[in-house]
N, CA, C and O of each residue as an XYZ file, in Angstrom:
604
protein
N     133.613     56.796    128.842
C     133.448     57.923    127.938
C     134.593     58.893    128.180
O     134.875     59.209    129.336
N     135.210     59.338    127.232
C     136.166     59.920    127.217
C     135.923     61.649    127.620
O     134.881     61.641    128.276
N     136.243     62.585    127.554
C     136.378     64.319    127.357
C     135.655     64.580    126.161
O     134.569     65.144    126.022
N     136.513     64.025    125.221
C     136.428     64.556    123.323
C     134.674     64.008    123.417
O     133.822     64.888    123.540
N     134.306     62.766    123.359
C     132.950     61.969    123.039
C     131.756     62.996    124.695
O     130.562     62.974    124.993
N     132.762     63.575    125.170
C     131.496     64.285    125.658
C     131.025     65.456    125.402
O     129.921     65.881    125.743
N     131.803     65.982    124.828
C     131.637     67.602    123.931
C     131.375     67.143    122.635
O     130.702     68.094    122.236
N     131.417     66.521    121.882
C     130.820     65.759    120.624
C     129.454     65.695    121.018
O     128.738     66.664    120.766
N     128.987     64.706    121.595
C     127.812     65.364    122.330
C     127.168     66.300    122.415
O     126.026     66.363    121.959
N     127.787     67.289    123.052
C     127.022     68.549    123.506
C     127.185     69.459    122.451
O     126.522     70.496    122.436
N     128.137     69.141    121.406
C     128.275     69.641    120.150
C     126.843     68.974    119.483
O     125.981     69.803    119.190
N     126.652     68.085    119.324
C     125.908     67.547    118.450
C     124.116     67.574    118.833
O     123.107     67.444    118.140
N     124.387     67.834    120.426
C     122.799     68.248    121.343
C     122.546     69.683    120.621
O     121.687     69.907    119.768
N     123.479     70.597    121.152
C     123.336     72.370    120.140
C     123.030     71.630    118.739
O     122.151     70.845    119.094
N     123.174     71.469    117.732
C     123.264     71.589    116.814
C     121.760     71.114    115.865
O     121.236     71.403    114.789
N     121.502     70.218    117.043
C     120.069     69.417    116.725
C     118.510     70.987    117.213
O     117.516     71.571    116.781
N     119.455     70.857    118.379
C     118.366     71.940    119.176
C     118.355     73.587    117.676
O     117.520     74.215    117.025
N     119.075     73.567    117.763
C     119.486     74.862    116.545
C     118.886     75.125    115.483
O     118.463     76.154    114.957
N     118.916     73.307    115.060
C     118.185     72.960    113.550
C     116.950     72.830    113.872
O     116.215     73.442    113.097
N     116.168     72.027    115.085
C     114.286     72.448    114.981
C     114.628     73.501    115.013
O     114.997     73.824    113.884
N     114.785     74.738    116.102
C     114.495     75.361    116.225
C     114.481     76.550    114.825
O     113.542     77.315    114.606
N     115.775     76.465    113.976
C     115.316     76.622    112.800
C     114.356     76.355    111.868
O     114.068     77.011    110.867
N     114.002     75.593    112.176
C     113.151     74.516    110.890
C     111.461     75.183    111.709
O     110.427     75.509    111.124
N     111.781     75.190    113.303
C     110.287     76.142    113.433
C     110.119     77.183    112.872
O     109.050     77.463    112.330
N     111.219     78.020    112.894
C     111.485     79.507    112.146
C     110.568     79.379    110.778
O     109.624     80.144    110.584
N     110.926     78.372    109.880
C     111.045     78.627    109.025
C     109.470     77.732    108.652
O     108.847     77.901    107.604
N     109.255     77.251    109.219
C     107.397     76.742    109.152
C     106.987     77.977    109.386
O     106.259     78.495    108.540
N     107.399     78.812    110.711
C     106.548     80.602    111.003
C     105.916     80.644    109.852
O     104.881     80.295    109.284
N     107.669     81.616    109.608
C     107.376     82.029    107.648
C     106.579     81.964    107.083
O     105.629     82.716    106.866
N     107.090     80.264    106.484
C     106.262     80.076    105.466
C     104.803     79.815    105.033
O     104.277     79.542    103.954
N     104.282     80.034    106.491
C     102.925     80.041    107.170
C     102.248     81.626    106.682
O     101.069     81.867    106.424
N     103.438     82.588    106.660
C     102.799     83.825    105.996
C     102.207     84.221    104.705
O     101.655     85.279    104.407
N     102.472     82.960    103.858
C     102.803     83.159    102.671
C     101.755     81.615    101.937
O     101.105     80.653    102.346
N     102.191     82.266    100.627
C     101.317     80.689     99.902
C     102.217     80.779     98.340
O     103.107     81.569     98.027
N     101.528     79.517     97.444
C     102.112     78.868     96.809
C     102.893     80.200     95.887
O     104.037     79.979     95.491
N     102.139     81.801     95.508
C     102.575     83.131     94.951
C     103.899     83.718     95.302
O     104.635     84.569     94.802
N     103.940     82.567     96.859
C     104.927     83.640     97.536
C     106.487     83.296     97.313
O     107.445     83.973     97.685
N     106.501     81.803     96.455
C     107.818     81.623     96.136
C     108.967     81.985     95.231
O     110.103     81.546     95.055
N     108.100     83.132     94.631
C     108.994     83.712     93.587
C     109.734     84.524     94.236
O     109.547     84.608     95.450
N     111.017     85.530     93.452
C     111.693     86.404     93.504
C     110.665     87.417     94.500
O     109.459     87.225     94.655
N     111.382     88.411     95.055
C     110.733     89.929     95.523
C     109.940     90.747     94.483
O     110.698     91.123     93.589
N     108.709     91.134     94.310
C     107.927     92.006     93.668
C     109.096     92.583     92.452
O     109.046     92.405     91.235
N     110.618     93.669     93.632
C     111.361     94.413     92.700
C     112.305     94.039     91.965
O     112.956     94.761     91.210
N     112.492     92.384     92.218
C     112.944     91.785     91.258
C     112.041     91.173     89.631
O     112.511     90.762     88.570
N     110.968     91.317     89.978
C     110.085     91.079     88.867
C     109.835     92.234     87.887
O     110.312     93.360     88.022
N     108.833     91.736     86.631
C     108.606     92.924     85.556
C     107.683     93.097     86.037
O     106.934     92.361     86.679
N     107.632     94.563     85.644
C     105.927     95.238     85.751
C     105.388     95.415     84.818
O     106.136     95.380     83.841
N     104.228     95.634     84.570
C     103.928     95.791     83.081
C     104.009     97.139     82.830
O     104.106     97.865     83.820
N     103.991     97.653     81.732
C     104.402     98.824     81.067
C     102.893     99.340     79.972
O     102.297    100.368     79.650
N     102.838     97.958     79.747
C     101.708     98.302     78.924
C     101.078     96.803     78.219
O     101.775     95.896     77.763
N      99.708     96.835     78.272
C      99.154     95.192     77.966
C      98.922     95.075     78.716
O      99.074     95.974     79.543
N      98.408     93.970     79.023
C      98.119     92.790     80.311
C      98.788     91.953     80.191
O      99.546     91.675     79.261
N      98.517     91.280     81.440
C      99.465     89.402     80.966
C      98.719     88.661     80.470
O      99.278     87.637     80.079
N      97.519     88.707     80.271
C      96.813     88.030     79.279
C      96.875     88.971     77.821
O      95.856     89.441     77.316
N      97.760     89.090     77.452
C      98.458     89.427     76.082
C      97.588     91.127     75.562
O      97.890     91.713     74.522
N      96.793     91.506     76.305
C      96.032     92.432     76.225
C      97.653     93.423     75.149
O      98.812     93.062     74.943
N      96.693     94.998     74.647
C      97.739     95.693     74.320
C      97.009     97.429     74.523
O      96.062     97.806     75.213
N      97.715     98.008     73.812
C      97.664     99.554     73.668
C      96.327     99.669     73.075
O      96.325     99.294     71.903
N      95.244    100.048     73.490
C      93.892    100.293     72.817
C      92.997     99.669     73.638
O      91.969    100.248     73.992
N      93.369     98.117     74.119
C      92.279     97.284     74.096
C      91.449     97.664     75.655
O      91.873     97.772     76.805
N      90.256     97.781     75.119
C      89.346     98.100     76.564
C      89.228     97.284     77.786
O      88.845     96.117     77.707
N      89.515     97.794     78.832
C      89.422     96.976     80.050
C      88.041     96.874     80.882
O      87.736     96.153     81.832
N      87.583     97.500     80.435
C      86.093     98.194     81.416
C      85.345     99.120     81.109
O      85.923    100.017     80.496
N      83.988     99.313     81.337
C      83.264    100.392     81.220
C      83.160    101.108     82.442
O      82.975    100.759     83.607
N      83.330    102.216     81.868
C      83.157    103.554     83.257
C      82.285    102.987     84.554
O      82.487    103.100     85.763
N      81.126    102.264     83.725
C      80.063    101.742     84.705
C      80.385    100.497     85.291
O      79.558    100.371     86.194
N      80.874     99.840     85.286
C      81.506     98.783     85.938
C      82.732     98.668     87.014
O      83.137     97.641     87.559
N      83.185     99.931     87.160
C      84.371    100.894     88.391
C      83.830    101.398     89.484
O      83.594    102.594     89.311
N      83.450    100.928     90.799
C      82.392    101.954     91.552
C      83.383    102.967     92.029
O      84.608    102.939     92.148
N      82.314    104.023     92.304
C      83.001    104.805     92.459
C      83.847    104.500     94.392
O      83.593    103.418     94.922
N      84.509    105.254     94.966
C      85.093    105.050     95.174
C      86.009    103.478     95.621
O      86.480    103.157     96.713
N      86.009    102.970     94.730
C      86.573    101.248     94.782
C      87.025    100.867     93.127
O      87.215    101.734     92.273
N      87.114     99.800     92.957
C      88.071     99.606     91.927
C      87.464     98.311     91.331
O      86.257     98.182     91.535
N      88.185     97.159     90.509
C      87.709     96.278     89.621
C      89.810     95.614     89.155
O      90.743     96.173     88.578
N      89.665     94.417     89.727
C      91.003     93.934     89.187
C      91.121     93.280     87.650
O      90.380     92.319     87.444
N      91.849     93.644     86.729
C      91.299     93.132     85.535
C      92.799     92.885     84.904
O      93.449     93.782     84.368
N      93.374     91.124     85.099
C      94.419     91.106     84.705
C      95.540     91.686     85.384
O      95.797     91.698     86.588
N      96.212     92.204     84.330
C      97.961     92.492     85.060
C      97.276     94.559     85.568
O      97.643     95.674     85.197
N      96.751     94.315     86.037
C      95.957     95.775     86.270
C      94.710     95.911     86.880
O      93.671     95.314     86.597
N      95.010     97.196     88.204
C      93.670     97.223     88.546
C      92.970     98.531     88.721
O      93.433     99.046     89.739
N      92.097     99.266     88.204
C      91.317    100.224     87.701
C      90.418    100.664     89.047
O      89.584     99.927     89.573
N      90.726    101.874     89.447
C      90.233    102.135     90.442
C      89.262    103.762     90.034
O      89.559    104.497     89.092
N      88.221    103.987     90.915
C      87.242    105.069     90.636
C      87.531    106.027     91.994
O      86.519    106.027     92.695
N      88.484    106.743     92.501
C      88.652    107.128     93.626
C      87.492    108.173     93.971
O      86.887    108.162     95.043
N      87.259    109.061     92.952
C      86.235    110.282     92.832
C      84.844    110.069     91.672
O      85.092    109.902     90.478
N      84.071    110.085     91.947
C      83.280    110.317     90.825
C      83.739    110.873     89.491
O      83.895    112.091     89.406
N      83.974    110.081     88.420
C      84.653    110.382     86.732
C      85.731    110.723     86.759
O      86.231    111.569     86.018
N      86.342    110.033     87.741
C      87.905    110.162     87.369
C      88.517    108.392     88.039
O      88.305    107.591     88.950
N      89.373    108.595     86.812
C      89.694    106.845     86.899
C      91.358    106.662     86.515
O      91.940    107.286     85.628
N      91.980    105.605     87.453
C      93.230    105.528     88.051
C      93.386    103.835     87.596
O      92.494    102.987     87.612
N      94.681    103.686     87.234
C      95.331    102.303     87.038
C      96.304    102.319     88.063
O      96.920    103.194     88.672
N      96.237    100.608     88.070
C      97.792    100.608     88.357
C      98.241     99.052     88.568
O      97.259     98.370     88.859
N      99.669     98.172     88.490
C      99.817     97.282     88.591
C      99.345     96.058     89.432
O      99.793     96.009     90.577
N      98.510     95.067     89.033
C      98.085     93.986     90.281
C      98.929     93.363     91.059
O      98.673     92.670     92.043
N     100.058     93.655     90.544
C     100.916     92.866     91.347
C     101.311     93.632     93.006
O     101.368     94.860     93.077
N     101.514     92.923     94.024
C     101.689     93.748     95.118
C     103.238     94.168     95.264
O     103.833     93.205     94.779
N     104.080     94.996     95.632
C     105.135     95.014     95.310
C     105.457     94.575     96.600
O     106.589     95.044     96.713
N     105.210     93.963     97.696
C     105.451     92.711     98.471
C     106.773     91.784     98.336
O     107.957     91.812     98.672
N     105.842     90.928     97.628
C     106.176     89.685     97.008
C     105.559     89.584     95.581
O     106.093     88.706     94.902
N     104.580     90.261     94.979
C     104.261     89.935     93.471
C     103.181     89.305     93.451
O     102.613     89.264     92.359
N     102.588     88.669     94.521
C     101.124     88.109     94.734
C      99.925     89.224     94.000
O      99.786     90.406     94.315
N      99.320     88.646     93.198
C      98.354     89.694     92.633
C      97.399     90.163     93.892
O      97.121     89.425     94.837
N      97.113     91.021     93.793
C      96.090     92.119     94.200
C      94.519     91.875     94.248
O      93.974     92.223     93.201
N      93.569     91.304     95.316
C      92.218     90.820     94.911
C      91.285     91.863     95.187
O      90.522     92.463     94.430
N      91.428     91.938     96.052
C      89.431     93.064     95.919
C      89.979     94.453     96.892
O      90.825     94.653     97.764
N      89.008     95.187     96.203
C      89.063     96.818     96.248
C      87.736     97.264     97.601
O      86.528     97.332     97.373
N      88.265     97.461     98.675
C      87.598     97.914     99.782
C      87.877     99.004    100.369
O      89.040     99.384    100.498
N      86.427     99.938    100.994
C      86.776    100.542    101.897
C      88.063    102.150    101.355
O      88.534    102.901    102.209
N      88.282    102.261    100.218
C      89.498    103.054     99.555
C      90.624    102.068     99.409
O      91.696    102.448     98.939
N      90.459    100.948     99.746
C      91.879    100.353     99.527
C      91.710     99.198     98.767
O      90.641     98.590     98.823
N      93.091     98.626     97.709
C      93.155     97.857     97.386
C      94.541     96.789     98.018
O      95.721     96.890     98.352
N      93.412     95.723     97.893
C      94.382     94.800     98.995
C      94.900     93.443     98.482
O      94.335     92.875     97.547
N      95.756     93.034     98.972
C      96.865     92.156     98.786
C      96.411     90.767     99.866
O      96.462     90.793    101.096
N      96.026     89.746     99.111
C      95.323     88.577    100.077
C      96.861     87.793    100.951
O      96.737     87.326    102.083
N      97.811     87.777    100.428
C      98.839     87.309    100.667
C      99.717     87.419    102.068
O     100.247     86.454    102.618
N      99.768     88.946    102.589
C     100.275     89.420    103.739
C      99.814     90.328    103.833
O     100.600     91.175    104.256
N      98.210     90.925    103.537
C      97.682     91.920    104.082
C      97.989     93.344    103.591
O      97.303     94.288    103.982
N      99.033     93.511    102.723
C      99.390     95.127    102.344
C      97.880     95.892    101.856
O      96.869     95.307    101.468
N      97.994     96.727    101.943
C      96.877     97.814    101.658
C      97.316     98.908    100.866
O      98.214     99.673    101.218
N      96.600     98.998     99.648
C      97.366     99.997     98.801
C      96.091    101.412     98.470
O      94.989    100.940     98.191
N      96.129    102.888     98.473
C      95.513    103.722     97.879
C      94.611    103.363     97.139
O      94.712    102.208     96.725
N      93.656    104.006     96.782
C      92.938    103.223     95.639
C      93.482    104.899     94.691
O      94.142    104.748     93.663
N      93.187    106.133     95.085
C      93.764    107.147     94.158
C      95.346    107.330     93.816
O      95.504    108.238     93.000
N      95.843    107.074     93.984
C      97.549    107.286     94.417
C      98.454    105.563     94.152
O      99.466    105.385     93.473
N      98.048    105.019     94.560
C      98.345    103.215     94.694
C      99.566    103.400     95.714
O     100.510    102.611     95.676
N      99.513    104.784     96.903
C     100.364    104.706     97.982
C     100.313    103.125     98.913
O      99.418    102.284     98.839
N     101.486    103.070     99.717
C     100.869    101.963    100.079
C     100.436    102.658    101.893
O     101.298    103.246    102.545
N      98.892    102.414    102.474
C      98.495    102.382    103.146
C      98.868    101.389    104.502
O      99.027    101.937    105.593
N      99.014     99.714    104.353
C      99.198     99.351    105.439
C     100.174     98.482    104.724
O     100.213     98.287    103.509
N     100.889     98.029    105.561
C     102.510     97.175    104.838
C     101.802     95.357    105.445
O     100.816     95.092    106.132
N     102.873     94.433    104.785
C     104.484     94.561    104.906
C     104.670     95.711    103.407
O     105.270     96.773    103.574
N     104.311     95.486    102.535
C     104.652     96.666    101.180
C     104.944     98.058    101.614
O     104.271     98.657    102.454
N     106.029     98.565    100.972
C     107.151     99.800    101.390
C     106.871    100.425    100.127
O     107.128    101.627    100.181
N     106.277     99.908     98.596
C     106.583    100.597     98.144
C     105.044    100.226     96.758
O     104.537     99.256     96.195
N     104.847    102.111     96.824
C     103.011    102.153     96.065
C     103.023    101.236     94.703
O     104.024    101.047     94.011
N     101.596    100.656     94.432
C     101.793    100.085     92.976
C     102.039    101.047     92.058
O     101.963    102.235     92.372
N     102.331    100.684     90.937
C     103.274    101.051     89.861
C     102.379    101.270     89.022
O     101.694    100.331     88.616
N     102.174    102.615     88.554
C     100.504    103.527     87.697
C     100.968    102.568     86.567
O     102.102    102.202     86.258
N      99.826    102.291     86.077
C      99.110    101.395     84.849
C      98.971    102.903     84.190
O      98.830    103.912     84.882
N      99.055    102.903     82.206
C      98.512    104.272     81.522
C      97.055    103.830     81.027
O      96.781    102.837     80.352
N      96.391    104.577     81.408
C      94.910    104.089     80.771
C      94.271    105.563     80.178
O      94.785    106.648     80.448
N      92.853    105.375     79.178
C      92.477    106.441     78.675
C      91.451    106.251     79.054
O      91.309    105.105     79.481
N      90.165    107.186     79.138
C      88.820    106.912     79.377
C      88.291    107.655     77.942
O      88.472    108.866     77.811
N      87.618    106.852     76.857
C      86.672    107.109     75.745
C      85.443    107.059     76.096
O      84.997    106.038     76.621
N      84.460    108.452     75.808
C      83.404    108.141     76.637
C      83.058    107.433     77.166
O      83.026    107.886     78.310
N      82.446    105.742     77.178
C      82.510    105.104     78.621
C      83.180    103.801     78.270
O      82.739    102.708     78.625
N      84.297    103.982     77.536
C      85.362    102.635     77.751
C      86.474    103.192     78.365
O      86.834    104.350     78.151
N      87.161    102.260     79.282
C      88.295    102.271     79.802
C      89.210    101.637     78.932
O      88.951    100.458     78.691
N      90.234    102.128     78.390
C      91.372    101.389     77.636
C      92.362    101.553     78.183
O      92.307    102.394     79.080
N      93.761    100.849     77.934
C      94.913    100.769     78.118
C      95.345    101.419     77.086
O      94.899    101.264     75.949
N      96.248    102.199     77.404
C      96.766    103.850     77.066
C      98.219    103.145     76.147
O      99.040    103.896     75.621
């Protein structure tokens, strides 16, 4: 064995060791996450503005007053409707600004993100516990005596 074929070697030992050890890295990861999590970043995505993603629009009712508890919320579509105070009622985007993973159930004052755990306001849509840096994005809604619409 020559010099050169023994650092080839030890070139090629690093390089193996480098790559599991990458490739563990990157099982970690992707262990944090699920099939939601392969899109773009949350702030690379659209938010809605108005509608739902189920084609909803400007008018159409999302909920009755009575169906919002009070302090907790109700996810409905590209939007989730929260009751922070008794008769007063708050929107705001399902998407988590995370990663974009929608938003599942409303606990405790918070609405939460099944994906990596973020915790968002239920009055404010601040974000409470991370990885998310940044609050959901207010939904416009109206309250008609006891329908909730999209504003």
């Amino acid at each position: 064995m020559t010099g050169s074929q023994g650092n080839t070697r030890a070139v090629a030992r690093r390089t193996v060791v480098a790559a599991v050890g990458g490739a563990g890295l990157a099982g970690a990861l992707s262990a944090c996450g699920n099939a939601d999590d392969s899109g773009p970043p949350a702030s690379q995505q659209q938010q809605p503005t108005g509608g739902t993603a189920d084609g909803g629009a400007a008018g159409t009712v999302l909920a009755r007053t009575t169906d919002i508890p009070e302090g907790g919320g109700k996810v409905i579509g590209a939007v989730v409707v929260t009751q922070p105070r008794a008769g007063e009622f708050k929107a705001f985007s399902s998407k988590c600004t995370h990663r974009g993973c929608a938003v599942k159930g409303i606990a405790d004052g918070t609405i939460n993100c099944p994906c990596h755990n973020s915790r968002f306001d239920v009055a404010d849509g601040s974000v409470k516990a991370g990885p998310a840096t940044s609050p959901l994005p207010p939904a416009a809604i109206t309250v008609e005596g006891e329908s909730i619409k999209l504003a």
